[in-house]
KOLLUM-747577 format. One record per residue: residue in three letters; x, y, z of N, C-alpha, C in turn. Coordinates in steps of 0.02 Angstrom, whole numbers, plus 50000, padded with zeros to 5 digits. Atoms other than C-alpha are relative to their C-alpha. Layout:
BEGIN
ALAXYZXYZXYZ ...
% end
This chain:
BEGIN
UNK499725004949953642735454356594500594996649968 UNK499455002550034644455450756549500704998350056 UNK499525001349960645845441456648499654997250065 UNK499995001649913645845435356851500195004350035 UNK499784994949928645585445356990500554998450050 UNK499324998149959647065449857118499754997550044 UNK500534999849937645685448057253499484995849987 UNK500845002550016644175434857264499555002950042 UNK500654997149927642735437457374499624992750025 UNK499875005749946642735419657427500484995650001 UNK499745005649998643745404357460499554996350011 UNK500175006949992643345385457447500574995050060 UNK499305003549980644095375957591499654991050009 UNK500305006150003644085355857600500184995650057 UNK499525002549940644195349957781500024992450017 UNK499945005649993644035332557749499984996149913 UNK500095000950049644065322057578499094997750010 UNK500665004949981642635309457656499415003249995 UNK500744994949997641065311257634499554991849998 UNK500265005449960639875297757721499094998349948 UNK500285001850047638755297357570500284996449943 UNK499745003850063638955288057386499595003949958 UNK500654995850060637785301357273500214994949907 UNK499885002950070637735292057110500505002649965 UNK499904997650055638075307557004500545002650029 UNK499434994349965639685314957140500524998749955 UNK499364999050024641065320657053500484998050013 UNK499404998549949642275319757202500444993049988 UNK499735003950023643755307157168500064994350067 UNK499755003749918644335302457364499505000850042 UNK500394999049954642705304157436499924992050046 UNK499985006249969643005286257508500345001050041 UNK499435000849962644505292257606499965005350048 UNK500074993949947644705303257771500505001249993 UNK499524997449995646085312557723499725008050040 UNK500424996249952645855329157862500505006649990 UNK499564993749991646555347157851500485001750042 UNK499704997749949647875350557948500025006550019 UNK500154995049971647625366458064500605005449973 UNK499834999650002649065371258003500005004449908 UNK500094994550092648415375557799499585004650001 UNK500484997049969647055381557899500355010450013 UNK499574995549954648295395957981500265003349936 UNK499724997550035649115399657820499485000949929 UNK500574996950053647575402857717499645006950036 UNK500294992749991646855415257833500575005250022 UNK499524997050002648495424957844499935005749933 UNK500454997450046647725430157677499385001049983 UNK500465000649989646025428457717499685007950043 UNK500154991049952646025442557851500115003449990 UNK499794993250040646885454657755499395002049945 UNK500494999550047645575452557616499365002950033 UNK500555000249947644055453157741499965007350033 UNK499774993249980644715469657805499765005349946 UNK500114995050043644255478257652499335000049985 UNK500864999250009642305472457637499934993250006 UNK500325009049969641345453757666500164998049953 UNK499745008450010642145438357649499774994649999 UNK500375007549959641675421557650500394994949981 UNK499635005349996642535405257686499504993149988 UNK500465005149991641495390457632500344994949982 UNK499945005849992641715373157680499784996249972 UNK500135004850069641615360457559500344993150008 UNK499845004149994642045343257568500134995449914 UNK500285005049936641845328757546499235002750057 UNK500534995749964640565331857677500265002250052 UNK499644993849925641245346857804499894997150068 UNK500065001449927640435339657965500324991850009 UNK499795005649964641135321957948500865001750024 UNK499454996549950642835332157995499925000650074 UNK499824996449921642065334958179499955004650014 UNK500114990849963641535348358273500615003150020 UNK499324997449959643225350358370500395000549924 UNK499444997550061644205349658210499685005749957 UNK500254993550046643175361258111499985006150032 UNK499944993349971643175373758232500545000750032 UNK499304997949984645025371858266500205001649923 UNK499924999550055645145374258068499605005649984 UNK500234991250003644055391158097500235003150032 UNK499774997649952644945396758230500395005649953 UNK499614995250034646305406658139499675006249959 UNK500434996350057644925417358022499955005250073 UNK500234995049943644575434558095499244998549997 UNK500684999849966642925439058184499435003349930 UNK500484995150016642405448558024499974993449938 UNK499885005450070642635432857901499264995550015 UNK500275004150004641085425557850499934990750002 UNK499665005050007641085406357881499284995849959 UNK500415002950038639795395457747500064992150015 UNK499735005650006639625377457758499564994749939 UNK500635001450050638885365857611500134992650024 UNK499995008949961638175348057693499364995149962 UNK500555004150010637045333857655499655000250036 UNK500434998549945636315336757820499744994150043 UNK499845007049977636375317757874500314999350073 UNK499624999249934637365322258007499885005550053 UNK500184994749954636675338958082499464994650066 UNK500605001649960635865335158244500265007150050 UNK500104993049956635685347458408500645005850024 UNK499304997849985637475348958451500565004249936 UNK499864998450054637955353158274499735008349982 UNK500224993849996636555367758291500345005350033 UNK499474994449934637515374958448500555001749957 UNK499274998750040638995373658328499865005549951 UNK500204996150063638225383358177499985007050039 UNK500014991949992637625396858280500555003350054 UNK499504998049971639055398258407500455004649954 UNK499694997350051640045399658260500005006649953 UNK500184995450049638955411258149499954997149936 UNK499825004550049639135398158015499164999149958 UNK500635000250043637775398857869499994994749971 UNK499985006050021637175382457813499554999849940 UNK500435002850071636555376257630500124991649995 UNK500215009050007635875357557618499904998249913 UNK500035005750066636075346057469499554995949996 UNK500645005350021634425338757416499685001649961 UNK500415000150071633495334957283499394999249966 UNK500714997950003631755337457312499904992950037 UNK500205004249966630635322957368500264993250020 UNK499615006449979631155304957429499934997849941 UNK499885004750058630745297757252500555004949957 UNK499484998050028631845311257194500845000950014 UNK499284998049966633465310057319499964990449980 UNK500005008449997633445289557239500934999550002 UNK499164999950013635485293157189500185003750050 UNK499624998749932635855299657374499824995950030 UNK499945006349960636355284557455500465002050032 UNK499215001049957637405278757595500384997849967 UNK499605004850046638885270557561499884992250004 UNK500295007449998637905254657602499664997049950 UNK500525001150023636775258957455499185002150005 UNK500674998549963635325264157568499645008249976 UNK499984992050016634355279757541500185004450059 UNK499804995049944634925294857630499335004750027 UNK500494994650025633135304857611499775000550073 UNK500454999749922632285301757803500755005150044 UNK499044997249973634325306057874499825008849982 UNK500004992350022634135322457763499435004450040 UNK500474993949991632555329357805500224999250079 UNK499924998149932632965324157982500335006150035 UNK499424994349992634355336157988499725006449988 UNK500334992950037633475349957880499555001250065 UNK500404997249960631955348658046500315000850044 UNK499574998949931633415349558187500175007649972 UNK499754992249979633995366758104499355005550014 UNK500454996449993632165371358088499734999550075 UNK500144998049922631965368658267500365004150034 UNK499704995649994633295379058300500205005049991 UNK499984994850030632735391058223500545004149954 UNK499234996550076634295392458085499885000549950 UNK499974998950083634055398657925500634996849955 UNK499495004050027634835388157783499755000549909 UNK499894998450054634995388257588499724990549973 UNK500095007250020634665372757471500324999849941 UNK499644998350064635555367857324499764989849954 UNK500435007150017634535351957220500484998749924 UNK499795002350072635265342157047499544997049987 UNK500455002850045634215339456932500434995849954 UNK499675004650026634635323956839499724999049905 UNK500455003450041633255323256710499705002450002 UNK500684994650037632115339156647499484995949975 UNK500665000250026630515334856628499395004750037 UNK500344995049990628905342356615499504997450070 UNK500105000649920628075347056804500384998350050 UNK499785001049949629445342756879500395006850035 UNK499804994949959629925359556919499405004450043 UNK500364998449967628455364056995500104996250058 UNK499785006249942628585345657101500495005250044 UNK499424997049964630355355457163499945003350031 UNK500124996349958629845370657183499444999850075 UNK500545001449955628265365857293500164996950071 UNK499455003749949629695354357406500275004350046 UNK499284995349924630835369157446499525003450046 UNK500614996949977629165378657487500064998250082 UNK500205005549930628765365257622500635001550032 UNK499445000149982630645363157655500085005750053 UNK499824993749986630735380457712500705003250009 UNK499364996150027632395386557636499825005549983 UNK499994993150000632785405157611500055001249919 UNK499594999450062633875401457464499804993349956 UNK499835006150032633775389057328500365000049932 UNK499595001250063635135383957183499684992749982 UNK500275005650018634595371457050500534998049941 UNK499415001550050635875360756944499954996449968 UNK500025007250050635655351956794500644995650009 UNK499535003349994636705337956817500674999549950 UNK499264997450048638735341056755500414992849982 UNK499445004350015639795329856663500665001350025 UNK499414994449960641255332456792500274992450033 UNK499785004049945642525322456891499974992949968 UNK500095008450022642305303856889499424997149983 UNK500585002350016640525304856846500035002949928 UNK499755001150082640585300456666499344999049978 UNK500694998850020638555302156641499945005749945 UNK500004996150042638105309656485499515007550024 UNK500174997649939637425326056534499435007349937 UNK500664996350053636225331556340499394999750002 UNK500445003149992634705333256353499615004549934 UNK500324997650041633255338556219499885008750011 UNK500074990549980633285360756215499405002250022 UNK500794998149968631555363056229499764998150058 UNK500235000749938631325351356364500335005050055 UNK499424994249942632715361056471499855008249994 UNK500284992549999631835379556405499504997450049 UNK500764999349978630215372256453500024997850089 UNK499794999149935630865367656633500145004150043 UNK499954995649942631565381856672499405006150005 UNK500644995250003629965392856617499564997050043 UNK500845002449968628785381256716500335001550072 UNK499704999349943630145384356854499855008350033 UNK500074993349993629905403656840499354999550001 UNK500674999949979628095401456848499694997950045 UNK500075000049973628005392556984500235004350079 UNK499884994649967629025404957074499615004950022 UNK500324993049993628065417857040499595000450021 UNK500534998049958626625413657113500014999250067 UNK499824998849913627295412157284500855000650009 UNK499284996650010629055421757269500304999650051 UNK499505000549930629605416857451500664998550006 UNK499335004750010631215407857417500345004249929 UNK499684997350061632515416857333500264994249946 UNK499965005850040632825408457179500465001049960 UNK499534997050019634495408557133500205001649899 UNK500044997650079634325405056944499865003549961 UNK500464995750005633025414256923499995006849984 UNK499934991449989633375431657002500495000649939 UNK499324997850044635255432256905499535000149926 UNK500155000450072634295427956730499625006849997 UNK500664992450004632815443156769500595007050007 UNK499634993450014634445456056811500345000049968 UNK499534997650077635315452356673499225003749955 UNK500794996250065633425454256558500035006150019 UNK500254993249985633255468756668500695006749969 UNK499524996550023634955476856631500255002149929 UNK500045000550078634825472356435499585006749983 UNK500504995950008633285482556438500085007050038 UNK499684994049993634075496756537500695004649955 UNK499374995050032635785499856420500374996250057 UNK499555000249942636635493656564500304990250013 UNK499865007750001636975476056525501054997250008 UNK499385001449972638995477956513500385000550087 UNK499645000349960638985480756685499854995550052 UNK500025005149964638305465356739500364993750050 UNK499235003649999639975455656740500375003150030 UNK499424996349978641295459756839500455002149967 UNK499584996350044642675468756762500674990950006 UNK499505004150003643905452756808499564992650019 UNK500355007249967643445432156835500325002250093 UNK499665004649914643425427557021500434994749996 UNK499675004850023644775417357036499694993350050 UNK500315003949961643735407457172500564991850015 UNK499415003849972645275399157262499614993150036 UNK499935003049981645155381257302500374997550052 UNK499335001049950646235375857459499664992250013 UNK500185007549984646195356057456500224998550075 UNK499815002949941646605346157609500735000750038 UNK499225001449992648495346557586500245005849991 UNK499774992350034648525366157544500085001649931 UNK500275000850094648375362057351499505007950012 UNK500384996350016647625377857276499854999149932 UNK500255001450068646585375557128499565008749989 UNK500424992150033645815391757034499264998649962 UNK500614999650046644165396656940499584992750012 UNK500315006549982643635377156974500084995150057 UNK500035004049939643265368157126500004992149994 UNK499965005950025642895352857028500514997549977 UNK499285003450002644735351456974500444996450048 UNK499445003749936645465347557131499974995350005 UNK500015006549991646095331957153499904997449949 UNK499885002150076646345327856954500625002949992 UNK499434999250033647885326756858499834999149929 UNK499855001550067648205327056686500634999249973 UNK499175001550033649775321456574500275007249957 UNK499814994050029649575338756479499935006250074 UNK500164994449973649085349356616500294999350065 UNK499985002249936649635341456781499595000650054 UNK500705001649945648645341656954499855007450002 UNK500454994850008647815357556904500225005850064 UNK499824994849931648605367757059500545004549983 UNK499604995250007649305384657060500555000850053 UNK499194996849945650435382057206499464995950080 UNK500335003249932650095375757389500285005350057 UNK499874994949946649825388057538500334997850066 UNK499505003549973651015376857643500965005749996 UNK499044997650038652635385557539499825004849969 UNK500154990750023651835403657466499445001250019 UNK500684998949973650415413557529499525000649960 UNK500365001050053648975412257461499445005149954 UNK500064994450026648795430057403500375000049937 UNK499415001050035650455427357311499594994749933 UNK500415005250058649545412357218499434999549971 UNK500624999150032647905418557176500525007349954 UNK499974994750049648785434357093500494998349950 UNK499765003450057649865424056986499584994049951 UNK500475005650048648475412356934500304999749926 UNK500114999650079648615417156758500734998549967 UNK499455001750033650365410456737500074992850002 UNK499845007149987649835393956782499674997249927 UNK500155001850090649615385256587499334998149984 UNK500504999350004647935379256605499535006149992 UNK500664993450006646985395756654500325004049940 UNK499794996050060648045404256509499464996449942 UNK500495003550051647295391856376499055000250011 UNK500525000049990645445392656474499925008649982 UNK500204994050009645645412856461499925000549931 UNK499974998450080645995410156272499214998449961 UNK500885000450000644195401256285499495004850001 UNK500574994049985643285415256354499985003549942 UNK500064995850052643935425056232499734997649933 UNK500735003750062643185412856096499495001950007 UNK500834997549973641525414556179500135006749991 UNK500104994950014641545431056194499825003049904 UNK499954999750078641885434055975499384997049980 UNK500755004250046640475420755933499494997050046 UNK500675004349971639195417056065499535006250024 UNK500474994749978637765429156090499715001750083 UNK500464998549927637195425156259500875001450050 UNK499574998749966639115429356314500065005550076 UNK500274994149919638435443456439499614996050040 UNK500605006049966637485431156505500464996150041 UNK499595006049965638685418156551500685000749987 UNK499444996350015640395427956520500534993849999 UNK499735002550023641195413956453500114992450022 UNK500205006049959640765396956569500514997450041 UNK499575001149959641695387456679500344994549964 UNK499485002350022643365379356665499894991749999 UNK499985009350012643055361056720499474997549951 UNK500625002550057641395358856610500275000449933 UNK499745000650077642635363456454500394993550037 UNK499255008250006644135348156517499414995750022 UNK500255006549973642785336256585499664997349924 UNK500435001750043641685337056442500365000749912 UNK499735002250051642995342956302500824998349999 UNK499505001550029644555337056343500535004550020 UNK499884993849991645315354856362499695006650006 UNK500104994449967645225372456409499715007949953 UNK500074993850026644915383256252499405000449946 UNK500535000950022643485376956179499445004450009 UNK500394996749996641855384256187499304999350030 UNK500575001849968640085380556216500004992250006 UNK500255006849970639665365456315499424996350017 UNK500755002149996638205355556356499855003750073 UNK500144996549960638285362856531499625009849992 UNK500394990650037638195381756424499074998849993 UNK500655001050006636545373256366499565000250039 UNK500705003049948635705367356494499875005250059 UNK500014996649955636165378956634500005007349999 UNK500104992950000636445396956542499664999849942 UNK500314998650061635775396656374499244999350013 UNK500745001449993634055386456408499975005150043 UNK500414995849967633975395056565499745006949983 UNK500224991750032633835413756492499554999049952 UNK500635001450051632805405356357499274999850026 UNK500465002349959631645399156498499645006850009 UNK500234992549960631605415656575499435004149933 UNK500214997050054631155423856419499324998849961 UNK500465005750016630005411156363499215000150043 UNK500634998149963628825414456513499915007150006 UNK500234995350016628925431556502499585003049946 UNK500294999250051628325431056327499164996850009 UNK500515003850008626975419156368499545003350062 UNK500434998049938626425430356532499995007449975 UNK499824991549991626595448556454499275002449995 UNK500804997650011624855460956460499924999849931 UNK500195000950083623805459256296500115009049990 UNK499854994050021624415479656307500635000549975 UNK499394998749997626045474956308500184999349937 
% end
């Protein structure tokens, strides 16, 4: 895996900054402000969008801020332009779904993943912006798509590994009845300046009690999970270099204003005095084919590729986590060419440890 792909296989778009929550731990800088996409960056992203889409599945996911406080009519004048074959994703707190929102999802075709964090004593840092909790709001939303029979994804932060609480989680989404679930140790990112170390063992022993509770009722794909078992599985076939793609995704950002940010979604909307506002160009004034295949001349991702290639030379679990992501090196060191981070820890290292860890502790006394 060397360099940025020509081609991603998704975009990030951001059709509003706002977002009608206050999450303790959110990254997001302007989530106080309704700044709104104009239909117009909308038009000149899928100009490159549909050409891509044409060659095999796409997907466009909506990202905020939170996507639905944009409006039904604006968000689906801000899908309008995408062809018929372009996947459309949306990622919400779910605060705001009610019946009319359903008609919207499935009119649309629009696949939905909810932001929550297991039980009401565990969603305590998803508040309004009043302060209030958001947790009754959430599940409300989560039982309007289940009445509507919509399938939806989940994506929880963990703030604070400890032991049983990944059972607690898993046992939630269970109930919940999500298809999908992503789990995130909480990132030192953005304007949330929370330290983000925690003790190694506790964070192995989390994610092993996490794989064990899986396993005994495997309903819910589990996104950590599976990826850690086909890498083990591919180690143990010979077949482990071809886990990784041959190039990074450059996983295009398109902010509000047509800002394109690369490899990190969490950059957008940061500046730096060495690096500037992290954008390869705005799909306003070049297309945004043109600016994902020059990525790599923009000075940041040069210095973050020089990273990878660190990792790669001296970190063992590099097939694993082919070299980490860009904002977890500048949030947490500063710059781009550094190496392992506490995010490496917590989220690829422990986790494969985890994995490993319960396999050892579940194998036959033949084995």
């Amino acid at each position: 895996m060397r360099g940025v792909a020509a081609v991603p296989t998704y975009v990030v778009m951001q059709p509003t900054t706002l977002c009608n929550l206050d999450c303790v731990y959110c990254y997001l800088p302007m989530r106080a402000a309704d700044r709104r996409m104009p239909v117009a960056v909308a038009r000149a992203v899928a100009g490159s969008v549909n050409g891509w889409a044409e060659r095999g599945r796409f997907s466009v996911v909506w990202h905020g801020g939170e996507p639905l406080a944009a409006g039904r009519e604006h968000l689906a004048a801000l899908m309008a332009p995408f062809g018929p074959q372009v996947e459309h994703h949306v990622q919400t707190n779910a605060t705001l779904i009610d019946d009319e929102w359903c008609d919207f999802f499935a009119a649309h075709r629009v696949r939905v993943s909810v932001s929550v964090d297991g039980g009401r004593a565990r969603n305590a840092e998803r508040v309004t912006r009043a302060g209030r909790p958001a947790y009754d709001r959430i599940v409300r939303g989560v039982a309007t798509l289940r009445r509507h029979g919509l399938p939806f994804s989940a994506l929880a932060v963990v703030s604070r590994p400890a032991p049983g609480l990944a059972t607690e989680l898993y046992d939630f989404f269970l109930d919940l009845g999500c298809e999908v679930l992503g789990i995130n140790i909480e990132e030192t990112e953005g304007v949330n300046l929370r330290g983000n170390a925690h003790d190694a063992d506790t964070v192995t022993a989390f994610w092993a009690e996490l794989v064990a509770a899986w396993r005994r009722d495997p309903r819910i794909h589990l996104r950590e999970v599976e990826w850690s078992l086909r890498y083990a599985s591919a180690v143990l076939d010979g077949t482990a270099d071809d886990v990784l793609p041959r190039r990074l995704d450059p996983i295009p950002t398109v902010g509000y204003d047509g800002s394109v940010t690369v490899l990190s979604p969490e950059l957008a909307g940061f500046s730096d005095a060495r690096y500037g506002d992290f954008s390869s160009g705005n799909v306003l004034s070049r297309p945004l084919a043109e600016i994902v295949a020059d990525a790599e001349r923009t000075t940041w991702v040069g210095e973050f590729l020089d990273g990878v290639e660190a990792c790669r030379a001296s970190c063992p679990y590099f097939g694993f986590c082919g070299g980490g992501h860009a904002a977890n090196r500048y949030f947490e060191q500063g710059r781009f060419d550094g190496t392992e981070t506490e995010h490496c820890r917590n989220s690829k290292i422990r986790l494969l440890e985890g994995v490993l860890e319960h396999a050892r502790d579940h194998q036959s006394p033949a084995a």
